[in-house]
C-alpha positions, 0 to 999 in steps of 0.5 A: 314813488320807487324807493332803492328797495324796488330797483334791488329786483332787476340789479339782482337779476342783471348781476346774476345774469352777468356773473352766469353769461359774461363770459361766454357772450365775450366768448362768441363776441371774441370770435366775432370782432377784435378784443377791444371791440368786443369789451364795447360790445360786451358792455353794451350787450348788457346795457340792453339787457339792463334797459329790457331787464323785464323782456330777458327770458329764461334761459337768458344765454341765447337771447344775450347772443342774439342781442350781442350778434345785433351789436356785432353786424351793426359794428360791422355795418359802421365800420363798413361806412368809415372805409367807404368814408375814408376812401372817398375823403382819400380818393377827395383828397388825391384828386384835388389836394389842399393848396398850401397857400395862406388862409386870407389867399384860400379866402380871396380865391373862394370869394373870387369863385363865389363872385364869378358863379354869381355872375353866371345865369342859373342854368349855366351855374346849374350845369357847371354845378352839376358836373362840377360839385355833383360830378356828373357826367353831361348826359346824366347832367342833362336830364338832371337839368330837363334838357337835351345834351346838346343843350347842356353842353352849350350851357356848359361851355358857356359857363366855363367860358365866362369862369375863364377870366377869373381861372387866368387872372384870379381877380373877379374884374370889375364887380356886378350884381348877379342880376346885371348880365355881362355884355354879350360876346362880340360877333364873328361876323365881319361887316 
């Protein structure tokens, strides 16, 4: 069992690495990254130090840098995936803004939408999804799907030919399972 004595030790050593190196590991923090990022940064330096009290060398001032330079680039790194983050959310939100509408009509219109995928066969929906939702571009589309390009834009066309009725109208029509399959097209050919 570890009495309060046992841990005196590392709280001793902590605190006087601390009172011999805080300033000058805030020092090149500073010039790194902003005040405020450097205080988080500061702290946690020593936080690691706390947690690998018996890995801290002597002399500690270049293993605290280097332990406070990790921080750093992973602050960078961090901050570098929320641009990119916030730029495709804002890039999301351009190129298709929230409607304004009511919650229940945001909820009619998802199920519509939801009903009328249903109602396509897998490789339709797989190829409307995929340009769609993944947003690729048909050729990439196509050998995502195993197919030719050709083919994939005759699923393609097809697909948002059978989602046409529900863009115009926005009522799903008569309801079918998702197995049931509509009835075909009627021929071009003349009798």
């Amino acid at each position: 069992m570890s009495t309060p004595d046992d841990a005196a030790g590392p709280r001793e050593r902590l605190a006087a690495l601390w009172s011999a190196h805080a300033v000058r590991v805030q020092a090149y923090l500073w010039r790194h990254t902003d005040p405020d990022t450097a205080q988080d940064l500061l702290s946690e330096t020593f936080l690691v130090a706390w947690r690998r009290i018996d890995d801290v060398p002597d002399p500690a001032l270049p293993w605290l840098l280097v332990v406070a330079r990790n921080l750093v680039r992973n602050a960078h790194r961090a901050a570098r995936r929320r641009r990119t983050l916030d730029d495709d959310l804002a890039s999301l939100e351009a190129s298709a803004p929230l409607p304004e509408a009511a919650p229940e009509a945001l909820a009619v219109e998802r199920d519509t939408l939801l009903r009328g995928l249903a109602r396509l066969t897998e490789r339709e929906r797989e190829a409307l999804l995929l340009v769609a939702w993944d947003g690729l571009a048909p050729p990439e589309a196509a050998a995502v799907a195993g197919c030719s390009t050709a083919t994939f834009h005759v699923r393609l066309h097809r697909a948002r030919r059978r989602l046409a009725p529900l863009a115009e109208d926005g009522a799903g029509g008569p309801d079918r399972s998702p197995g049931v399959p509509r009835s075909p097209a009627p021929s071009r050919r003349t009798a």
